[in-house]
C-alpha positions in Angstrom: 24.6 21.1 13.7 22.2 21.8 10.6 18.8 21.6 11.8 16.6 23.0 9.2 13.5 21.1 10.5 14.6 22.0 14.1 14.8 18.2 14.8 16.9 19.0 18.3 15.5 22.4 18.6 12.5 24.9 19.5 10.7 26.7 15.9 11.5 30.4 16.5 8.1 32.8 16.2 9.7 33.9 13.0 8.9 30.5 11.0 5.7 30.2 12.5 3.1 29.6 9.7 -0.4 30.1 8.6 -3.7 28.3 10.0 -4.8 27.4 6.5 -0.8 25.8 6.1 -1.2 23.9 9.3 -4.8 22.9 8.7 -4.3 21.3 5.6 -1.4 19.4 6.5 -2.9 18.0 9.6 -6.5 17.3 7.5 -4.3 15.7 4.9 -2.8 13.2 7.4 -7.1 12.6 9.1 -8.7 11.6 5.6 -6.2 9.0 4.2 -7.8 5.3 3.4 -6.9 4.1 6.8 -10.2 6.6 8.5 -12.4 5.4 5.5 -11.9 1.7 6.1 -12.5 2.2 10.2 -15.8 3.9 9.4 -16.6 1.1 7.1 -15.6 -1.3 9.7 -17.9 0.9 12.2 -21.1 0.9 10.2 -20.5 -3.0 9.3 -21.3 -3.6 12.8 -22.9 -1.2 14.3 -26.4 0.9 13.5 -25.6 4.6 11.8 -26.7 6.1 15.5 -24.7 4.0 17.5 -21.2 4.2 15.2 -21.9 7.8 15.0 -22.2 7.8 18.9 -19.5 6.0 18.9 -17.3 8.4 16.4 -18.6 11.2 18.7 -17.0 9.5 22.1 -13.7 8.5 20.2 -12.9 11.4 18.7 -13.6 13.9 21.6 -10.8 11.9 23.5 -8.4 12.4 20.5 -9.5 16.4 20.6 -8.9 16.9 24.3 -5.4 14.5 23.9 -4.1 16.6 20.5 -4.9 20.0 22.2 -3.6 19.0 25.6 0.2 18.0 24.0 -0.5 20.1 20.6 -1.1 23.9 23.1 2.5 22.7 24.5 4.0 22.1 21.7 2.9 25.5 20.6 4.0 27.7 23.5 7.4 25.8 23.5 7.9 25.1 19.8 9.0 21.6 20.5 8.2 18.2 18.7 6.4 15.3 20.7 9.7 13.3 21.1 11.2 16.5 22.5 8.4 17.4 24.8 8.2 13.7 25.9 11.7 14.7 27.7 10.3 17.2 30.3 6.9 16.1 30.6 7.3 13.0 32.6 9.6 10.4 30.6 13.0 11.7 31.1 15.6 11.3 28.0 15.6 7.2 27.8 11.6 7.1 28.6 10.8 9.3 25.4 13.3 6.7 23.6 11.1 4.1 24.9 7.7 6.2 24.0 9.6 6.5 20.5 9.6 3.0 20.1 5.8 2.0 20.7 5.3 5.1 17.9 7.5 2.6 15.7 5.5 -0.4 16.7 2.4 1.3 15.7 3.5 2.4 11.8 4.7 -0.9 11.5 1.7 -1.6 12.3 0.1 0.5 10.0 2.9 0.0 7.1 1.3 -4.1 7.4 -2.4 -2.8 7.2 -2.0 -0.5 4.3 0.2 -3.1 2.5 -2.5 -5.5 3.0 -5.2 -3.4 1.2 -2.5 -2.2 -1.4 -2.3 -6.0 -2.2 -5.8 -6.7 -2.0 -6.1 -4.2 -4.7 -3.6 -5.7 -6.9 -5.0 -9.3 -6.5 -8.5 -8.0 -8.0 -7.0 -5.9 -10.4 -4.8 -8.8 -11.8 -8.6 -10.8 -11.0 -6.7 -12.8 -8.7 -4.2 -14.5 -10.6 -1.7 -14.2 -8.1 -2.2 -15.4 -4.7 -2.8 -12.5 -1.7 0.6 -13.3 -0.2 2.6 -13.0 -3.4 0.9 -9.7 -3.9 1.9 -8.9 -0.4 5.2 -9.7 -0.1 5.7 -8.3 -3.8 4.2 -4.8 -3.1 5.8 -4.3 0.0 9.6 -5.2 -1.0 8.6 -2.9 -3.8 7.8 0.1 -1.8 10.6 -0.5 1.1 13.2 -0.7 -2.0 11.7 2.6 -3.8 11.5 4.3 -0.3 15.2 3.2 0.4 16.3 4.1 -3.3 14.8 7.4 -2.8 12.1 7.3 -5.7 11.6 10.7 -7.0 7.8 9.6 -8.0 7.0 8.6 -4.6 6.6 12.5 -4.2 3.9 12.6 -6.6 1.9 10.0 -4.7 1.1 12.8 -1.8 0.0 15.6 -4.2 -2.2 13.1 -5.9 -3.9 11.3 -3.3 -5.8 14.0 -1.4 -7.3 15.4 -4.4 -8.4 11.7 -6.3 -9.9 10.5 -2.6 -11.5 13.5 -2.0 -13.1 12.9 -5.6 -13.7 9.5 -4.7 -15.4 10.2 -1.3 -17.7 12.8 -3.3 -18.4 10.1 -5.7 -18.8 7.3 -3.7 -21.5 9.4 -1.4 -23.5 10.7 -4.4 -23.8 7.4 -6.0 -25.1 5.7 -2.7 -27.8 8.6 -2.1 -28.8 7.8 -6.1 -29.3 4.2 -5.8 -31.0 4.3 -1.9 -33.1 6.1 0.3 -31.3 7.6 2.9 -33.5 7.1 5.8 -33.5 3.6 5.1 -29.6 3.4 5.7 -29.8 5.4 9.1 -32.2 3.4 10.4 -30.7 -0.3 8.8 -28.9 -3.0 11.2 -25.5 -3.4 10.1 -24.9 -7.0 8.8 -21.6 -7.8 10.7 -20.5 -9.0 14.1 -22.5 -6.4 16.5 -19.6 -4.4 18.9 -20.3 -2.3 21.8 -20.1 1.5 21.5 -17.3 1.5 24.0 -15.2 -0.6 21.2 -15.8 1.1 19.0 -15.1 4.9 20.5 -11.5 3.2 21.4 -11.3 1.8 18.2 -12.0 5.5 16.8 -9.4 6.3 19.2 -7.0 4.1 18.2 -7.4 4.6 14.4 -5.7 8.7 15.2 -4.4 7.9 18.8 -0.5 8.2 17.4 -1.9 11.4 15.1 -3.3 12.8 18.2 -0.1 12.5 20.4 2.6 13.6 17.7 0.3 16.4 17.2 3.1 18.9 18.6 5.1 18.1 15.4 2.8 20.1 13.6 1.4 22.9 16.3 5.2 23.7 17.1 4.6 26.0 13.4 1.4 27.3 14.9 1.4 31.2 15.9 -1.0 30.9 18.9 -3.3 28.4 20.9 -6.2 29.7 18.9 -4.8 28.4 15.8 -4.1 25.0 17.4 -7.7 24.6 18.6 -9.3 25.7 15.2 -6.6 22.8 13.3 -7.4 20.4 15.5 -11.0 21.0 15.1 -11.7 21.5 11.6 -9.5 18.7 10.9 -11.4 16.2 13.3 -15.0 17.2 11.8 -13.6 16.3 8.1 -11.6 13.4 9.0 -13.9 11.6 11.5 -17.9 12.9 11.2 -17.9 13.5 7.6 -15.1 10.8 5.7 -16.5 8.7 8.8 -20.4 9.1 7.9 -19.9 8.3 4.2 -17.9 5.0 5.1 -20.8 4.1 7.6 -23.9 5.0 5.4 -22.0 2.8 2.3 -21.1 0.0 4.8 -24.9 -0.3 5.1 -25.7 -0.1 1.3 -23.3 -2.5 0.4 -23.4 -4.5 3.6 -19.7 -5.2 3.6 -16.2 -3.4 5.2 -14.0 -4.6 2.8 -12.8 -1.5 1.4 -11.3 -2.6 -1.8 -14.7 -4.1 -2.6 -16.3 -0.7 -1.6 -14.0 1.4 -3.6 -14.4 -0.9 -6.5 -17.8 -1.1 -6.8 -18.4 2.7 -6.4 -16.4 4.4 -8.2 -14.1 1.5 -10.4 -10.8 1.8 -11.3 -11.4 5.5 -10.3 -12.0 3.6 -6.6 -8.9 1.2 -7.1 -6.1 3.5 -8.1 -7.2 5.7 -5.0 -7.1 2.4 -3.2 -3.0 2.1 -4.2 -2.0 5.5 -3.9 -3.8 6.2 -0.5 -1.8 2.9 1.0 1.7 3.8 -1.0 1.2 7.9 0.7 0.6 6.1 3.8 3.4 3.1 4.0 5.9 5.7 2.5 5.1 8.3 5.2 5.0 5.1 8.1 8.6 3.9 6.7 10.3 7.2 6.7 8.8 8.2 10.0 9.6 5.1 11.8 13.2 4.5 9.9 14.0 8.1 11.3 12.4 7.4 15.0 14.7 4.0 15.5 17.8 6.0 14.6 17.2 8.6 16.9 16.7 5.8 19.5 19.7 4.0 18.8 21.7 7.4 18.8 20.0 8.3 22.0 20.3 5.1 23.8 23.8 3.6 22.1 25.0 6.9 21.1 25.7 5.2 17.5 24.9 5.9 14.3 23.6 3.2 12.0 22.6 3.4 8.1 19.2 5.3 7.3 18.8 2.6 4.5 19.9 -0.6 6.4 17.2 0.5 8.9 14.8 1.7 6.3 15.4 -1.8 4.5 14.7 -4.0 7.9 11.6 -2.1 8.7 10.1 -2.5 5.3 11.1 -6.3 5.5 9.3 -6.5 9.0 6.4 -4.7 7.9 5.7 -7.0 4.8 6.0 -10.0 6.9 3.1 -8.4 8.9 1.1 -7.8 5.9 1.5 -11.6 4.7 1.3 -13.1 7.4 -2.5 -11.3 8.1 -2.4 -8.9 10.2 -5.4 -7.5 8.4 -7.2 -9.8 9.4 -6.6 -8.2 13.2 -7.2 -5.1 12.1 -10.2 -4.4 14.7 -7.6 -5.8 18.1 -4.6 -4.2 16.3 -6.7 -0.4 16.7 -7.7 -1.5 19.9 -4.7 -2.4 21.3 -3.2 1.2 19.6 -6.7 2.9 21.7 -5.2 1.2 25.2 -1.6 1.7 24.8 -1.2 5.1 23.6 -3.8 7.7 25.7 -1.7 6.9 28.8 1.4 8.5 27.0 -0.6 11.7 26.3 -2.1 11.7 30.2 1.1 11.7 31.6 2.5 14.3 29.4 -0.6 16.8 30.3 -0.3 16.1 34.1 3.2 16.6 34.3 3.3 19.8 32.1 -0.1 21.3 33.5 -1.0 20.3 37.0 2.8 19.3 38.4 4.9 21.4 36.2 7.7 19.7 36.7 10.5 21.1 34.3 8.4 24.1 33.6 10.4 26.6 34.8 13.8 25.3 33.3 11.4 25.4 30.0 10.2 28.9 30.7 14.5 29.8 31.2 15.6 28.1 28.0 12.6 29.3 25.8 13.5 33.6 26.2 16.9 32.0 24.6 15.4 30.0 21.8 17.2 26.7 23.2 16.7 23.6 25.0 16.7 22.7 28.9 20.7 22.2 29.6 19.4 18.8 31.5 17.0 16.1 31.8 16.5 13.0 34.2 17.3 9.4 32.1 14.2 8.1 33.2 10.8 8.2 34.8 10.0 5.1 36.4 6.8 6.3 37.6 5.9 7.5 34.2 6.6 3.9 33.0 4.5 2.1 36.1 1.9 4.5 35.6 1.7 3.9 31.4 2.0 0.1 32.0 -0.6 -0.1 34.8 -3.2 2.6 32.7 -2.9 0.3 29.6 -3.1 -3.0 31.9 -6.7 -1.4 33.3 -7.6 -0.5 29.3 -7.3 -3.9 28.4 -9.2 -5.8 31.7 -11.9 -3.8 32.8 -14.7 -4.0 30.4 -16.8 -0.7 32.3 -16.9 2.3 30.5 -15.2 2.9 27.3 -11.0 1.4 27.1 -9.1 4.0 25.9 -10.9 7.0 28.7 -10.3 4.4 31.6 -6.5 3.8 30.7 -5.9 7.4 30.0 -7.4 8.8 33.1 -5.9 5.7 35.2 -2.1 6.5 33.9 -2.8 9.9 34.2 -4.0 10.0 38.1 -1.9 7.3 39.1 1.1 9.4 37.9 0.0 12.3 39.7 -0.2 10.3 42.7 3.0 8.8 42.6 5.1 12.0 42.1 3.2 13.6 44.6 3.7 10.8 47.0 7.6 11.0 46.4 7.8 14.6 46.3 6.3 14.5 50.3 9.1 11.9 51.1 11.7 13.8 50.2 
């Protein structure tokens, strides 16, 4: 088989790259629209201090997740949906962990969709009804993705660049017209949330980033690399694209990004607005269209069209856009904050502290190739991830997304252990 992006295989040391290469790529996929309109969201309801708090909290957990699973990836050059295999969820678990990573950027394809048509509305000063725009932009996008639009290309090189410009912009022009201890110290204007909300909704806005993190650290050289790329890319991404959207959620006393972007930096701000969500939802179908074949390969062992599934997806998603999801967009991060740490726990404990296919790892790896076997499923990974997220979601102590990670993770370690002695 072909696998130039080692899709069923470990990256060799030989096509290891840079730190610069694997620091941009993963600071590219941290400051996309999506981080701008959480902090937004943050400082519309909470004080500067308090969301800031709150952005520290959230995005610890995410740094001690991506460099628990992104250091394994590294040492065994494996992708997350590889890893997931012999770190606690067995062949038809990782299928199933596969599945929830679809969920989520269909999730996301419905969010970004939303704004993109939010932005065409006021650009067409709102001629066309929300759910028109909705339903128009996101057929648009599934068919260009499916088609395989050359210009959709374009839309990655372009983004980072105009949004960093934007971002610049957008914080300059908020320093010029107001004094900047006055915003710190302001009370946001919004529904009030608790910090613990909002460090899991922080969380949850790079949750999946965090725990696919070994797609990218299988091309780092060493751990030291991972640590610095996860890092760097945290402190752009969450303190500094997360401070601006704060500090202009309290100047212009609003979260809606569109009218943020708009009002800052024009149609400067609104074509930013449309390429950001059309990088994203490109990236989101693609990723997910590939995901679902692999899980129907893996389960089914068939093979099924990548553009029949590419085209369903895109359908799904746009329903989700038009039917409001956006209008969940707090819950829906939430819910991503709950559902995904207990994933990442279970892979740390198993690989770390239980070890379990370590050795047969260690074995394959002086070879270059995978583990010759793996168990179908974990069922104790699976209790332990549904009772972790069932403890996120009910007890109100502490902060969500800690209490159903560290849950998942210790009931897990229980359970094997408990089996292991019984045997």
């Amino acid at each position: 088989m072909n696998d130039k992006n080692h899709t069923f295989s470990r990256v060799p040391q030989t096509e290891r790259v840079s730190l610069l290469t694997t620091t941009l790529v993963r600071t590219g996929m941290t400051t996309a629209l999506a981080q701008f309109m959480l902090g937004a969201t943050l400082g519309n309801s909470m004080t500067f201090t308090q969301a800031m708090l709150a952005t520290f909290l959230g995005s610890l957990l995410l740094q001690i997740v991506s460099f628990g699973v992104g250091f394994a990836g590294t040492k065994e050059g494996l992708s997350t949906s590889l890893l997931a295999r012999w770190c606690g969820f067995g062949r038809y678990g990782s299928a199933l962990v596969g599945m929830a990573i679809v969920i989520s950027c269909l999730g996301w394809f419905g969010v970004q969709n939303s704004i993109l048509a939010e932005g065409i509305v006021y650009g067409l000063n709102e001629k066309i009804s929300f759910e028109i725009a909705a339903l128009i932009s996101g057929c648009l996008l599934t068919l260009l993705v499916v088609i395989g639009f050359i210009g959709l290309s374009w839309t990655a090189k372009l983004t980072l660049p105009i949004f960093s410009l934007v971002m610049a912009w957008i914080f300059f022009d908020t320093l010029r017209g107001n004094n900047m201890a006055d915003l710190i110290l302001s009370l946001p204007q919004g529904q009030s949330m608790t910090i613990g909300a909002g460090a899991t909704m922080v969380a949850g806005g790079a949750i999946v980033g965090a725990l696919i993190t070994p797609d990218i650290t299988r091309y780092c050289k060493n751990g030291r690399h991972v640590f610095w790329m996860i890092t760097i890319s945290y402190i752009i991404g969450e303190f500094i694209v997360n401070g601006i959207a704060i500090l202009v959620a309290h100047a212009l006393n609003t979260a809606d990004v569109v009218t943020i972007m708009t009002q800052s930096a024009g149609w400067l701000g609104l074509i930013s607005v449309i390429l950001s969500a059309v990088k994203v939802n490109d990236t989101a179908l693609y990723s997910s269209s590939l995901a679902v074949i692999n899980i129907i390969e893996t389960i089914f062992n068939n093979k099924y069209s990548y553009k029949v599934i590419t085209l369903l997806l895109g359908i799904i998603g746009t329903l989700l856009s038009a039917i409001g999801i956006m209008k969940q967009f707090v819950s829906f991060l939430i819910l991503l904050g709950i559902v995904f740490p207990p994933i990442a726990g279970i892979m740390m404990v198993d690989y770390y502290i239980l070890k379990t296919n370590r050795a047969s790892l260690e074995v394959s790896r002086k070879t270059g190739k995978l583990p010759e076997s793996t168990i179908p499923i974990s069922w104790s990974s699976i209790f332990s991830w549904l009772l972790g997220s069932g403890i996120g979601f009910t007890i109100d102590w502490g902060i969500p997304s800690l209490n159903s990670l560290l849950v998942a993770s210790a009931v897990y370690w229980i359970t094997k252990i408990s089996f292991k002695k019984v045997r």
